[in-house]
Biotite code that builds the C-alpha atoms (Angstrom):
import biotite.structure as struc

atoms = struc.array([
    struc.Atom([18.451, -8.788, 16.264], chain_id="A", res_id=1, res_name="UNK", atom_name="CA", element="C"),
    struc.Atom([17.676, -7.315, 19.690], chain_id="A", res_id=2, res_name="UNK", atom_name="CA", element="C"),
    struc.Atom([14.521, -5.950, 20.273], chain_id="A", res_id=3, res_name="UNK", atom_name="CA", element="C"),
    struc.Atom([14.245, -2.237, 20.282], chain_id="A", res_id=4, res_name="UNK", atom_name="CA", element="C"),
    struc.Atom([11.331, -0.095, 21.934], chain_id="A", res_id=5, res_name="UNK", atom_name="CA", element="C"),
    struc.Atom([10.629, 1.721, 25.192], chain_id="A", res_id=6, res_name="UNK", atom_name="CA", element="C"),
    struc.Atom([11.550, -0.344, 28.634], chain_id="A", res_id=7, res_name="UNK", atom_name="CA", element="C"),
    struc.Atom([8.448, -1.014, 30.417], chain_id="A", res_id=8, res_name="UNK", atom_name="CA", element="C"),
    struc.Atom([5.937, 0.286, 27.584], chain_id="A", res_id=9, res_name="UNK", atom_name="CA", element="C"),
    struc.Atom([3.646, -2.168, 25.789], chain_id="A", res_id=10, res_name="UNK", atom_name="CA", element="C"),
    struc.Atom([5.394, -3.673, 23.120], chain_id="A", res_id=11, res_name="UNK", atom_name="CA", element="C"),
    struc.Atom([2.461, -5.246, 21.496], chain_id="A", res_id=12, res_name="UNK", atom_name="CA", element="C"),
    struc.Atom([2.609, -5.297, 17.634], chain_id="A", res_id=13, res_name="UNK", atom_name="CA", element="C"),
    struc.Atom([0.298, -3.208, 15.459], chain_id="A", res_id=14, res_name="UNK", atom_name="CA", element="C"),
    struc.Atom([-1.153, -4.227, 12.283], chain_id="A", res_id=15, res_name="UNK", atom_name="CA", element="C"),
    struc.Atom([-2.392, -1.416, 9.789], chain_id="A", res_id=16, res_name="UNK", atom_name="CA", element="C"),
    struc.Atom([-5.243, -2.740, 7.593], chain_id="A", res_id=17, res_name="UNK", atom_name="CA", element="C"),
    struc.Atom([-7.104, -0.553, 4.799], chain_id="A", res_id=18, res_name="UNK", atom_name="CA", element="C"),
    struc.Atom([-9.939, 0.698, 5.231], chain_id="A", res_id=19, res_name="UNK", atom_name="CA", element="C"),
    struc.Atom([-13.063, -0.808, 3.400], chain_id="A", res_id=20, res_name="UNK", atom_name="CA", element="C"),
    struc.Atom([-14.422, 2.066, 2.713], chain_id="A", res_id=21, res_name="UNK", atom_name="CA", element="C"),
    struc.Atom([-14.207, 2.640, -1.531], chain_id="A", res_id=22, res_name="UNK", atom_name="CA", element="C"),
    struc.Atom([-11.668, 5.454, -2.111], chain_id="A", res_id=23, res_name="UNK", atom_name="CA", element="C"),
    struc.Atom([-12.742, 8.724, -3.696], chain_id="A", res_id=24, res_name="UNK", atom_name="CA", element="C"),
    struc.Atom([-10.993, 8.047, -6.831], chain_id="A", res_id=25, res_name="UNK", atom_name="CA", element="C"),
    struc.Atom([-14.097, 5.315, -7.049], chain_id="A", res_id=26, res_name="UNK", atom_name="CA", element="C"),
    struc.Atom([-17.402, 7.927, -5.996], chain_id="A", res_id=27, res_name="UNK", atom_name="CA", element="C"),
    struc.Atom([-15.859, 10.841, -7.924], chain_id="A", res_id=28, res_name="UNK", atom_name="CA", element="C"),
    struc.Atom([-16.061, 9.258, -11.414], chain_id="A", res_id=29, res_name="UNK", atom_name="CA", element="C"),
    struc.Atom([-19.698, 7.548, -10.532], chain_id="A", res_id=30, res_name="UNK", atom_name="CA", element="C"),
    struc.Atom([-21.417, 10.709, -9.574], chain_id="A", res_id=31, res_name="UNK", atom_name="CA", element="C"),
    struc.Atom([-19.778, 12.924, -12.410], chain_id="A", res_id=32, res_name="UNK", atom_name="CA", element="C"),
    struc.Atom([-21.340, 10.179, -15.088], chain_id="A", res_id=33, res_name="UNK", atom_name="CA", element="C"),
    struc.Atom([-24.903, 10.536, -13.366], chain_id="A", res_id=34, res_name="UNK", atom_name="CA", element="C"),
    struc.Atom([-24.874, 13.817, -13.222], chain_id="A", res_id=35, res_name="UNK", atom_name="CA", element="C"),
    struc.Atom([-23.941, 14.076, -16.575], chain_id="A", res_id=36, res_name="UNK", atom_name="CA", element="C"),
    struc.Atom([-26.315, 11.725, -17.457], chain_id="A", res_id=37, res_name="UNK", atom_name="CA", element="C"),
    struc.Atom([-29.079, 13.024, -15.842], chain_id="A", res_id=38, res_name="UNK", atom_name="CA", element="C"),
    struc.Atom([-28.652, 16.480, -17.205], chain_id="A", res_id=39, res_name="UNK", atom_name="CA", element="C"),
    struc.Atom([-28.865, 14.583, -20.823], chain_id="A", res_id=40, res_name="UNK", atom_name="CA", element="C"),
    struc.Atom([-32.420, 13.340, -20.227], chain_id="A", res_id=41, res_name="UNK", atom_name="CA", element="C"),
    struc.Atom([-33.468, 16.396, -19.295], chain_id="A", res_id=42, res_name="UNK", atom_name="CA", element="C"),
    struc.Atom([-32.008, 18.035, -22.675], chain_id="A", res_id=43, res_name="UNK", atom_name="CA", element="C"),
    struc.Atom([-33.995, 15.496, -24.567], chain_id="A", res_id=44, res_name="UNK", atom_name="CA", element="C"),
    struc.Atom([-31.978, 14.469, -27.500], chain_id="A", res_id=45, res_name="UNK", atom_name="CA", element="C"),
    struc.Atom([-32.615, 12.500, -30.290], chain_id="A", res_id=46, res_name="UNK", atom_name="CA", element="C"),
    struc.Atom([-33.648, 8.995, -29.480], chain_id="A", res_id=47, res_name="UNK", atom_name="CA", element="C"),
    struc.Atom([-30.556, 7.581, -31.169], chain_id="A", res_id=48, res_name="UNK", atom_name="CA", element="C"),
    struc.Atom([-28.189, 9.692, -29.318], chain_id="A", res_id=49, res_name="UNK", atom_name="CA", element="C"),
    struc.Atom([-29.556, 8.705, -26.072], chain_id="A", res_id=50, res_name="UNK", atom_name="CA", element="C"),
    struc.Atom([-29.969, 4.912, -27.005], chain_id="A", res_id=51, res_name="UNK", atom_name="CA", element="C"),
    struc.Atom([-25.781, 5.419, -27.308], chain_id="A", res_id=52, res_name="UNK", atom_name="CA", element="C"),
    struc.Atom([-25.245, 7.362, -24.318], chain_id="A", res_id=53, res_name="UNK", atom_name="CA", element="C"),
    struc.Atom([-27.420, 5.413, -21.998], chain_id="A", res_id=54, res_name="UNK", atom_name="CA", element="C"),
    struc.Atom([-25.046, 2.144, -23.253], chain_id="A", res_id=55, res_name="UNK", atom_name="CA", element="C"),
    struc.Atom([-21.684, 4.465, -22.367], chain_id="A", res_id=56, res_name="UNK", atom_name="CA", element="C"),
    struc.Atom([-23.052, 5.250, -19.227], chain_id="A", res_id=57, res_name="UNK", atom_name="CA", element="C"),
    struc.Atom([-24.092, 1.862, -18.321], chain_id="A", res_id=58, res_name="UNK", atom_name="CA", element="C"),
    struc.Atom([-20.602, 0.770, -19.305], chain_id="A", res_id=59, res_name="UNK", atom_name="CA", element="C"),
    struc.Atom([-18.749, 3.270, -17.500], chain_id="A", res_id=60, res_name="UNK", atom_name="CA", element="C"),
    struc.Atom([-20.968, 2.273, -14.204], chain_id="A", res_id=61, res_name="UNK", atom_name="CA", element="C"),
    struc.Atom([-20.378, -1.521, -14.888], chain_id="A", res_id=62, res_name="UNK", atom_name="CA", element="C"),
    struc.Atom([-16.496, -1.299, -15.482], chain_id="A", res_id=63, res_name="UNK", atom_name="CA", element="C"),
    struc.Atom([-16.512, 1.049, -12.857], chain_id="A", res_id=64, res_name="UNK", atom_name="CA", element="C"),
    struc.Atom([-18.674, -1.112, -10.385], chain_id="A", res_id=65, res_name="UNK", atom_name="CA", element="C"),
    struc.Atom([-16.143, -4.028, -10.972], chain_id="A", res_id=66, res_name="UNK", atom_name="CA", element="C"),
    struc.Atom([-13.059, -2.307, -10.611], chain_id="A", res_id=67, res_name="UNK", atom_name="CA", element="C"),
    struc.Atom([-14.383, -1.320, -7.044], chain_id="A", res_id=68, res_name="UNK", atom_name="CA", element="C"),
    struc.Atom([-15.630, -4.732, -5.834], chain_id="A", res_id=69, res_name="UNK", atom_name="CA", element="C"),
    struc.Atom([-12.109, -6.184, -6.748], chain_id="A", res_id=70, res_name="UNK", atom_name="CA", element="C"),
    struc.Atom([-10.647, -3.128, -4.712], chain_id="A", res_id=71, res_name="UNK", atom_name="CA", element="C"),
    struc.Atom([-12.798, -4.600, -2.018], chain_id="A", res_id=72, res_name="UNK", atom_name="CA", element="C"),
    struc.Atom([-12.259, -8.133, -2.208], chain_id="A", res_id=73, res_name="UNK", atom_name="CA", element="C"),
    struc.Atom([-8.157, -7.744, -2.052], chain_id="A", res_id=74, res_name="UNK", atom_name="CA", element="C"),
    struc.Atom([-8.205, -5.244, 0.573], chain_id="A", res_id=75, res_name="UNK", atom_name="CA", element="C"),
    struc.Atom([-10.984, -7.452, 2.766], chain_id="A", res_id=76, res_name="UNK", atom_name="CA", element="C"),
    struc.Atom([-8.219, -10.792, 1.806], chain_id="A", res_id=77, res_name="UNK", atom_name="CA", element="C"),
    struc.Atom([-5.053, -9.199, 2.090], chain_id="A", res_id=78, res_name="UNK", atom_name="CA", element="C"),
    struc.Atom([-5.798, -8.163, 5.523], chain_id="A", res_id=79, res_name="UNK", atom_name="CA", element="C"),
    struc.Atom([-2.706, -6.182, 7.322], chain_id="A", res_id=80, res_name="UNK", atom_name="CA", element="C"),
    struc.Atom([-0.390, -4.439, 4.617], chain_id="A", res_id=81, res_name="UNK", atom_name="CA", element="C"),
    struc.Atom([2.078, -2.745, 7.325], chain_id="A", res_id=82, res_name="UNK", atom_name="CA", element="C"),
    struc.Atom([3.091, -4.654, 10.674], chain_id="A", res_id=83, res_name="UNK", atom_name="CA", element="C"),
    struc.Atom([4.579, -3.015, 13.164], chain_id="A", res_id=84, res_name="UNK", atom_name="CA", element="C"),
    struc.Atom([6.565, -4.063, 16.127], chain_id="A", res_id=85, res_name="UNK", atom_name="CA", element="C"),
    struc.Atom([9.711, -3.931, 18.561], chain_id="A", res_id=86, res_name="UNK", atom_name="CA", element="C"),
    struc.Atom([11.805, -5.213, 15.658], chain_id="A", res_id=87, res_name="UNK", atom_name="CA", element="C"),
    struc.Atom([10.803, -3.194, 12.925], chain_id="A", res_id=88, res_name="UNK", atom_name="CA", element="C"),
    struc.Atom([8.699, -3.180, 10.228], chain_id="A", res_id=89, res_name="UNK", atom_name="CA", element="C"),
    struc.Atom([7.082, -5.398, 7.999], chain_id="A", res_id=90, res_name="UNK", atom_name="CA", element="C"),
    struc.Atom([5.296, -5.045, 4.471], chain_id="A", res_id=91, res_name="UNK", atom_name="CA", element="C"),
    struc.Atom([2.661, -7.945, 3.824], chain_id="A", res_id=92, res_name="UNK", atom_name="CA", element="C"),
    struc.Atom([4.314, -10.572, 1.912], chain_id="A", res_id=93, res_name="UNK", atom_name="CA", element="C"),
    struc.Atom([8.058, -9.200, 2.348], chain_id="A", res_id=94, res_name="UNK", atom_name="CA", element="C"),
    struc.Atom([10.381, -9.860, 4.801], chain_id="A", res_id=95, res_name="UNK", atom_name="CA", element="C"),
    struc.Atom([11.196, -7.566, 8.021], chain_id="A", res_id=96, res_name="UNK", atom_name="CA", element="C"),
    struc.Atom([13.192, -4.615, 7.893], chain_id="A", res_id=97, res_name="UNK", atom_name="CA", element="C"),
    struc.Atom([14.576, -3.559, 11.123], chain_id="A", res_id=98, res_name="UNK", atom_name="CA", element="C"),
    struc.Atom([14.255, 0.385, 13.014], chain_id="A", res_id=99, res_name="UNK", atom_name="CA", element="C"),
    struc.Atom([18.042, 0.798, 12.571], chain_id="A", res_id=100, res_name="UNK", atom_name="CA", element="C"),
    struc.Atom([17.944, 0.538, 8.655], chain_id="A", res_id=101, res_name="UNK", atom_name="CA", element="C"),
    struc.Atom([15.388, 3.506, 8.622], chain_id="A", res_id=102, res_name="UNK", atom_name="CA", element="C"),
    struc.Atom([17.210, 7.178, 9.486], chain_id="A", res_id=103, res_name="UNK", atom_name="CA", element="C"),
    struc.Atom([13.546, 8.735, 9.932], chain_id="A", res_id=104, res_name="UNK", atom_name="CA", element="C"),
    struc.Atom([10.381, 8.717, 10.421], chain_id="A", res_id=105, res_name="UNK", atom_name="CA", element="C"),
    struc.Atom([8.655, 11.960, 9.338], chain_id="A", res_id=106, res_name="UNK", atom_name="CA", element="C"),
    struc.Atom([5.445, 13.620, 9.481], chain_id="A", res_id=107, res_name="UNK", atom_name="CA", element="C"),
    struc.Atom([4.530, 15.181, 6.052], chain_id="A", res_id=108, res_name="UNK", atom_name="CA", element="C"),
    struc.Atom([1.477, 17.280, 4.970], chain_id="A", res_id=109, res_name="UNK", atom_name="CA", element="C"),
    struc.Atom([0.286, 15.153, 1.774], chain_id="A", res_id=110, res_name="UNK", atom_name="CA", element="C"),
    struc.Atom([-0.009, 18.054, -0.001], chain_id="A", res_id=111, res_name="UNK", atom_name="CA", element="C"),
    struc.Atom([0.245, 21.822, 0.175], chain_id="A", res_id=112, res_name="UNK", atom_name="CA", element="C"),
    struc.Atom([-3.592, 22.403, -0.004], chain_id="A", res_id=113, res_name="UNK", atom_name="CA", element="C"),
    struc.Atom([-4.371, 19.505, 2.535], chain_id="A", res_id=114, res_name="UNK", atom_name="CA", element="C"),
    struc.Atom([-4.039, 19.565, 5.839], chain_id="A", res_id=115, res_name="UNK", atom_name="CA", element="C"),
    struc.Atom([-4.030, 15.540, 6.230], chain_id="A", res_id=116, res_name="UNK", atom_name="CA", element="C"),
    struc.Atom([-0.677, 14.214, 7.029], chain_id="A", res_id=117, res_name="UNK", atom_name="CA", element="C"),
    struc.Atom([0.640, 10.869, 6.167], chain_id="A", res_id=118, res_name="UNK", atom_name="CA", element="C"),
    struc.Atom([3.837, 9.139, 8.025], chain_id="A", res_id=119, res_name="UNK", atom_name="CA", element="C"),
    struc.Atom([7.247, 8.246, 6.076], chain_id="A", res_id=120, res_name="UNK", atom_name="CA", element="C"),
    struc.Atom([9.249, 5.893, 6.932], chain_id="A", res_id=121, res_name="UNK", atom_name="CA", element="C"),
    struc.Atom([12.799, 7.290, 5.228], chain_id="A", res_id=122, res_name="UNK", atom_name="CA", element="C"),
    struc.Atom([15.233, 4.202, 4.612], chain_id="A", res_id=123, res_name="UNK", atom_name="CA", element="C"),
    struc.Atom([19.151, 4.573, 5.264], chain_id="A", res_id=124, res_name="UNK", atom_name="CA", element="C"),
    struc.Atom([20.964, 5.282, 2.191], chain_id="A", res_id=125, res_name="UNK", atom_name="CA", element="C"),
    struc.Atom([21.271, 2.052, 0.155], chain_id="A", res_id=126, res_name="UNK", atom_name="CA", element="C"),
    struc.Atom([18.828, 0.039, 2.055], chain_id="A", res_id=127, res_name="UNK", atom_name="CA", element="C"),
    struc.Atom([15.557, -0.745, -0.651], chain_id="A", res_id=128, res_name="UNK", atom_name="CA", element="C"),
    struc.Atom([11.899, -0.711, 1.137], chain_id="A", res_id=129, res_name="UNK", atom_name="CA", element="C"),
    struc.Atom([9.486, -2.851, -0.462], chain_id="A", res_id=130, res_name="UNK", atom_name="CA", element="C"),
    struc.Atom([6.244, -0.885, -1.566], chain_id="A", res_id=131, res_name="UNK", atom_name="CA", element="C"),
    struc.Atom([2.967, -1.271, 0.616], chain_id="A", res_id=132, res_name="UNK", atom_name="CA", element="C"),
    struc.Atom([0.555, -3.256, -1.375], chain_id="A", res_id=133, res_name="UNK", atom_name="CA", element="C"),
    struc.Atom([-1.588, -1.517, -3.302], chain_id="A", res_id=134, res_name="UNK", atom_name="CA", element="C"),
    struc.Atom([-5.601, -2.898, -4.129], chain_id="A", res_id=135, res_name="UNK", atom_name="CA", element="C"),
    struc.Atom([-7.233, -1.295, -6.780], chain_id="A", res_id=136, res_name="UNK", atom_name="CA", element="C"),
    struc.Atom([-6.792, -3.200, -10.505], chain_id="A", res_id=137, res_name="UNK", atom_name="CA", element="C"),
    struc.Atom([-4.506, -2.611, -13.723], chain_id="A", res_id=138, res_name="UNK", atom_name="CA", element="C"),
    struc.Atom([-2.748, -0.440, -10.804], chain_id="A", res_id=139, res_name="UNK", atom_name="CA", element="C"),
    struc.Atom([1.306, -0.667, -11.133], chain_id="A", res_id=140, res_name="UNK", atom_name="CA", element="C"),
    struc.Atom([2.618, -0.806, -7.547], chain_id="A", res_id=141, res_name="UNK", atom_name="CA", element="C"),
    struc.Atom([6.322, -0.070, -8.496], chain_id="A", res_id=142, res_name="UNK", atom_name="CA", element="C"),
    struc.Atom([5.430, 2.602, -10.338], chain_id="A", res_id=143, res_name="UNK", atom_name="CA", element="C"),
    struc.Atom([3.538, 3.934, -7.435], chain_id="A", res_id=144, res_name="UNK", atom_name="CA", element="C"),
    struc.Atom([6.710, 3.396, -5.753], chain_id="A", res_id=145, res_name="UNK", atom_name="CA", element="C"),
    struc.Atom([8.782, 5.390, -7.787], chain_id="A", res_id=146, res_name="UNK", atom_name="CA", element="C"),
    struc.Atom([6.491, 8.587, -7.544], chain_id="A", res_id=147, res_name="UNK", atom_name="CA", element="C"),
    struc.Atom([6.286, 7.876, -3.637], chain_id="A", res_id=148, res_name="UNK", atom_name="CA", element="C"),
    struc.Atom([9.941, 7.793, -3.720], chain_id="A", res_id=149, res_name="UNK", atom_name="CA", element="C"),
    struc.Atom([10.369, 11.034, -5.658], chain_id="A", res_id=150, res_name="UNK", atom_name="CA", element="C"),
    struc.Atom([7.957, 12.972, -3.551], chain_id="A", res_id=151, res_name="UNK", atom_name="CA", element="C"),
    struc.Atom([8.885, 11.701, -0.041], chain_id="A", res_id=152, res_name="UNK", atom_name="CA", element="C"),
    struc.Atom([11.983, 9.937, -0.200], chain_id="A", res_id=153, res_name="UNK", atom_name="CA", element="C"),
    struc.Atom([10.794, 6.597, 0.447], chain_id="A", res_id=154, res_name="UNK", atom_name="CA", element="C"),
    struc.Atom([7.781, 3.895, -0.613], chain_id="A", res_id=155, res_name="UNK", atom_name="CA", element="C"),
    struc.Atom([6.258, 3.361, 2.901], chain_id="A", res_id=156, res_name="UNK", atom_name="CA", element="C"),
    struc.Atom([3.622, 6.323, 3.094], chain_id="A", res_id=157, res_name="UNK", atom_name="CA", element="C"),
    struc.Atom([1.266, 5.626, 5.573], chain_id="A", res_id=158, res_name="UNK", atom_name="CA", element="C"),
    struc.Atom([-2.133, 7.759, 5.116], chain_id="A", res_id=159, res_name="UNK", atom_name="CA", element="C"),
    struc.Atom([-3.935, 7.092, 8.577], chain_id="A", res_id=160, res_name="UNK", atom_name="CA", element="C"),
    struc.Atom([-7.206, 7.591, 6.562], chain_id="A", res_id=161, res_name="UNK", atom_name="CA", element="C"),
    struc.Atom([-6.806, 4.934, 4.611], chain_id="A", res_id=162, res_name="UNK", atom_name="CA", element="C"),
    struc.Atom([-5.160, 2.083, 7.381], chain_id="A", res_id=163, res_name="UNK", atom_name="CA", element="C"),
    struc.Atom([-8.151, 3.150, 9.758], chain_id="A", res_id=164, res_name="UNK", atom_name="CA", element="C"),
    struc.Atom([-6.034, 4.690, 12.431], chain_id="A", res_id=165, res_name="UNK", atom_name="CA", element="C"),
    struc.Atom([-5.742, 8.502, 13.332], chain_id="A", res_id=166, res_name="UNK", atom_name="CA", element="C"),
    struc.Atom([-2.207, 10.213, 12.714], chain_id="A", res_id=167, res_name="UNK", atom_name="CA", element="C"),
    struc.Atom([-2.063, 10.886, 16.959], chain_id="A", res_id=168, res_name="UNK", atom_name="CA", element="C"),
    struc.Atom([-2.012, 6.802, 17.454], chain_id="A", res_id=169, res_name="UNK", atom_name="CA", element="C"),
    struc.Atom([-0.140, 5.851, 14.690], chain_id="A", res_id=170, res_name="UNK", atom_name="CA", element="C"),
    struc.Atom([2.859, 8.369, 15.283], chain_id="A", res_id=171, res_name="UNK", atom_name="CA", element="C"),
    struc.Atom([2.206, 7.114, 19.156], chain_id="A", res_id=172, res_name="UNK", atom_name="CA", element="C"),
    struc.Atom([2.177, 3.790, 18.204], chain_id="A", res_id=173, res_name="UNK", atom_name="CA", element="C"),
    struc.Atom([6.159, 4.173, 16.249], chain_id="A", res_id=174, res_name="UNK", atom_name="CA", element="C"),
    struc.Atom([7.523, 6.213, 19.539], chain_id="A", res_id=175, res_name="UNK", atom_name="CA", element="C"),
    struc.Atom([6.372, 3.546, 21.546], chain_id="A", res_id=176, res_name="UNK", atom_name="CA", element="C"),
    struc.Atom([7.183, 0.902, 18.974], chain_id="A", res_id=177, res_name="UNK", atom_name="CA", element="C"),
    struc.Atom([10.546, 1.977, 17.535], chain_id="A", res_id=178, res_name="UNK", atom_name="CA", element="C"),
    struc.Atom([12.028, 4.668, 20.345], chain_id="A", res_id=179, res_name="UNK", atom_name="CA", element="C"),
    struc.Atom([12.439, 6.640, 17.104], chain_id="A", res_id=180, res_name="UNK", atom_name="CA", element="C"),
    struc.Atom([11.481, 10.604, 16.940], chain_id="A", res_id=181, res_name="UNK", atom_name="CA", element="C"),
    struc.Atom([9.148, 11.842, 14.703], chain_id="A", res_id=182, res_name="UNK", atom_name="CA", element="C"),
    struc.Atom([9.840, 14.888, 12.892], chain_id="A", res_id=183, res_name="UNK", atom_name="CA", element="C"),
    struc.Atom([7.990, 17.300, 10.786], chain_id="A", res_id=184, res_name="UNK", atom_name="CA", element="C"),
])
């Protein structure tokens, strides 16, 4: 396969690694259970009551706790998830799937009340992208898949946020990558 990309541009690849940062969906449940917890004590129940609700808490902060240092231990392993380069494009741990088997690449709001935008890559119709690799445990990334699928018409959904990259270089870095347009 012939190399595609713009003539006397740097063709050096780019490798999109997640951030280490630990995702919302971590913080959000932590600080809800000591807030909770802390408005509790200062209702001053029975000592029975709070004997059983310290333990839950505790729980929910160990479980918790774990879940998010295994999220960081495969994201800090795994290193890249999404290589890019003059050939195409390349999930960690599946094989390369060249520009001309993708008819797009689109710039999507993520949703109608954000104003972050992620990147799809849209495949030609009857050619299968593999799902990015997803980090956080008990997670199901074919199922994730599926839902990415339904919502944007393909698996590979790049949120700059999360591969520590801002949407300006990463759409930059397909143009000058792929030759491909963009659109909205």
């Amino acid at each position: 396969m012939q190399p595609i990309g713009l003539p006397g541009v740097d063709s050096s690849p780019v490798e999109l690694r997640p951030s280490n940062g630990l995702p919302l969906a971590f913080a959000v449940p932590l600080a809800a259970a000591g807030g909770v917890h802390a408005a509790f004590r200062v209702l001053r129940p029975t000592q029975a009551i709070q004997f059983v609700f310290d333990g839950v808490t505790l729980g929910l902060f160990a479980v918790l706790g774990v879940l998010g240092l295994v999220a960081l231990v495969r994201r800090r392993r795994a290193g890249w998830w999404l290589r890019l380069d003059t050939a195409g494009l390349t999930v960690h741990g599946h094989a390369r799937v060249p520009w001309s088997d993708l008819s797009a690449v689109r710039l999507v709001t993520r949703s109608p009340k954000s104003h972050r935008q992620v990147l799809a890559f849209v495949p030609r119709p009857g050619v299968v992208l593999p799902p990015l690799p997803v980090s956080w445990p008990l997670s199901r990334p074919h199922a994730r898949a599926r839902a990415l699928i339904k919502r944007y018409g393909t698996p590979i959904v790049v949120d700059p946020l999360v591969m520590r990259t801002t949407t300006q270089r990463l759409t930059a870095d397909v143009r000058r990558l792929s030759g491909m347009p963009i659109s909205a």
